[in-house]
C-alpha positions as CSV (number, residue, x, y, z in Angstrom):
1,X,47.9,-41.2,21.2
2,X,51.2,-43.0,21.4
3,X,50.2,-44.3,24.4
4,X,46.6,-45.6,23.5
5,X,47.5,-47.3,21.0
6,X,50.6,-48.9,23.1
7,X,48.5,-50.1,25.4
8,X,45.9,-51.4,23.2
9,X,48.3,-53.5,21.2
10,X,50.0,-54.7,23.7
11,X,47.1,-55.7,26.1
12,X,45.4,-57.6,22.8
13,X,49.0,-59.6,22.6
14,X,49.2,-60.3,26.5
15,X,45.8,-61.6,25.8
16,X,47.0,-64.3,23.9
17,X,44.9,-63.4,20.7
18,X,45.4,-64.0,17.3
19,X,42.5,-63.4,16.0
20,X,41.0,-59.6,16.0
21,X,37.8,-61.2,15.4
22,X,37.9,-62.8,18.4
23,X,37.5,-59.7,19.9
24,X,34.3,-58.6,18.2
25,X,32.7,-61.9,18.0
26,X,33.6,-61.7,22.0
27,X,33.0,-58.4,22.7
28,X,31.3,-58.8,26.2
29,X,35.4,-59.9,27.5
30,X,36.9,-56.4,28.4
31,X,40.1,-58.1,30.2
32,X,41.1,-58.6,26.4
33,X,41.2,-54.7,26.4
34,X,42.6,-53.9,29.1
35,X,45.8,-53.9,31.6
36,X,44.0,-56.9,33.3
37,X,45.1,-58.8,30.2
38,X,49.0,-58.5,31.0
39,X,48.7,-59.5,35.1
40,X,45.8,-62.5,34.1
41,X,49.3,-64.1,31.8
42,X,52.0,-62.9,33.8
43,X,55.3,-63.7,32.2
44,X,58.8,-62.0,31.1
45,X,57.4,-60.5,27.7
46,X,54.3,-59.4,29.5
47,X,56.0,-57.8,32.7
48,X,58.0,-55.8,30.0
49,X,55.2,-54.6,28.4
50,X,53.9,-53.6,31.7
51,X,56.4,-51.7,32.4
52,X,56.6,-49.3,29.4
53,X,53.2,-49.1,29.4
54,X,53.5,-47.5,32.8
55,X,56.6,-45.1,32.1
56,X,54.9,-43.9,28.8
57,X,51.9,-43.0,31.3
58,X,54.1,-41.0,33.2
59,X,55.6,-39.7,30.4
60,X,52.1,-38.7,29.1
61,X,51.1,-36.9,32.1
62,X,54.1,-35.0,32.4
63,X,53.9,-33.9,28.8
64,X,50.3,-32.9,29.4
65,X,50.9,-30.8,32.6
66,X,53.8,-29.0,30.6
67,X,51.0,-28.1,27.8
68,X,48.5,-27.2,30.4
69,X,51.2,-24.8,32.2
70,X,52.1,-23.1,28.5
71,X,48.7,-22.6,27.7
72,X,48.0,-20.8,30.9
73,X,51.0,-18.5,29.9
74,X,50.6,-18.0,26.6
């Protein structure tokens, strides 16, 4: 969930909008949504963004594959 919501917010920001009706009234733009958004404006902010994005992916999986492996035990 963490995650999600990461990378929503921050692919909205990379987007360069202010405006969350933007979105709706543009709804047919998906690169507003998604990790597109941060490599279309590539600069510092966004590359960090990127980045954490990516490691709380990993982290996500890992944590996942731990609760999949418990579950099989338990």
């Amino acid at each position: 969930m963490v995650y999600g919501i990461y990378a929503l917010v921050t692919n909205i920001m990379s987007a360069g909008v202010t405006n969350l009706d933007a979105i709706v009234a543009n709804y047919t733009d998906v690169l507003i949504l998604s990790l597109g958004a941060k490599q279309l404006n590539i600069n510092t902010e966004n590359e960090t963004y990127y980045y954490i994005q990516c490691w709380l992916g990993v982290a996500a999986i890992a944590i996942w594959i731990v609760t999949f492996i418990l579950l099989k035990y338990l």
